[in-house]
C-alpha positions in Angstrom: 9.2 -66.3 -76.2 9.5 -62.3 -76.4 12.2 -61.4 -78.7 13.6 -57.6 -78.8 11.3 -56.5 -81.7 8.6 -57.2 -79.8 9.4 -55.5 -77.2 10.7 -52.6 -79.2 7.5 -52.1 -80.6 5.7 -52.5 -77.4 8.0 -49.3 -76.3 7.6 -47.4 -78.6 3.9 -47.4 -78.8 4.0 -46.7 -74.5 6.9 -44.3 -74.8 4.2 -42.0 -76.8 1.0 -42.4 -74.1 4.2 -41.8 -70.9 5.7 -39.0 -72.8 1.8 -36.7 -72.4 1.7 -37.9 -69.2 5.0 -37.0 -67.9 4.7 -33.5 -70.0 1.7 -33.0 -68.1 3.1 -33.1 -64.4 4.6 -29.9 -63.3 5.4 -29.3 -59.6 4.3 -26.2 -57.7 6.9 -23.6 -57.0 7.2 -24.9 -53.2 7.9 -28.4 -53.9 10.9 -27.7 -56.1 14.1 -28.6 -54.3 16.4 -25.6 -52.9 20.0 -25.0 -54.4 21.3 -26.9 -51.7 19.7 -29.5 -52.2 20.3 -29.7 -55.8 24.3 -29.6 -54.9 25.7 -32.9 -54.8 28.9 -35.0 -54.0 29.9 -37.4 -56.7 29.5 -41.1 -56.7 32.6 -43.2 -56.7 32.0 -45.6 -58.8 36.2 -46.7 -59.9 35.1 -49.9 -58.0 33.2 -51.4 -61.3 35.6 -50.5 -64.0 36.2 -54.0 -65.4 33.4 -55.5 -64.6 31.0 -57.4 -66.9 27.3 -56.6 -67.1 24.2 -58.2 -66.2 22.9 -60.2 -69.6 19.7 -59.4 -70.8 19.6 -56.5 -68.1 17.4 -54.2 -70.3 15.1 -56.8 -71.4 14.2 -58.1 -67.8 13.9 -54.4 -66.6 11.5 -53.2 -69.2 9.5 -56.6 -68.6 9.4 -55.6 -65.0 8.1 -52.4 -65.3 4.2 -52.3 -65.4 4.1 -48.7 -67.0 5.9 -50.3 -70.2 4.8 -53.9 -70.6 1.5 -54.3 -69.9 
């Protein structure tokens, strides 16, 4: 069983190697999105107040995800 020190430590050590990786992408000046784009309407999201999460959300997720737990 994987407990959350475990995977804490996994993160941790992946967070470093995904951190150069991500500072080493940088879009050209064409892809960037326009102003207009960037201009967005706000979610309404009054619809969840109240409700209870998902448990172990967070653990599952960063199981999941192949770029963090290999």
């Amino acid at each position: 069983m994987v407990t959350y020190g475990d995977l804490i430590g996994k993160f941790d050590e992946n967070h470093v190697i995904l951190s150069e990786k991500v500072a080493a992408i940088v879009k050209p000046a064409e892809e960037k999105p326009d102003e207009e784009e960037e201009e967005k309407v706000p979610t309404d999201v009054s619809y969840l107040k109240g409700q209870v999460g998902i448990p172990d959300f967070w653990v599952r997720a960063i199981k999941a995800n192949k770029l963090i737990y290999d």
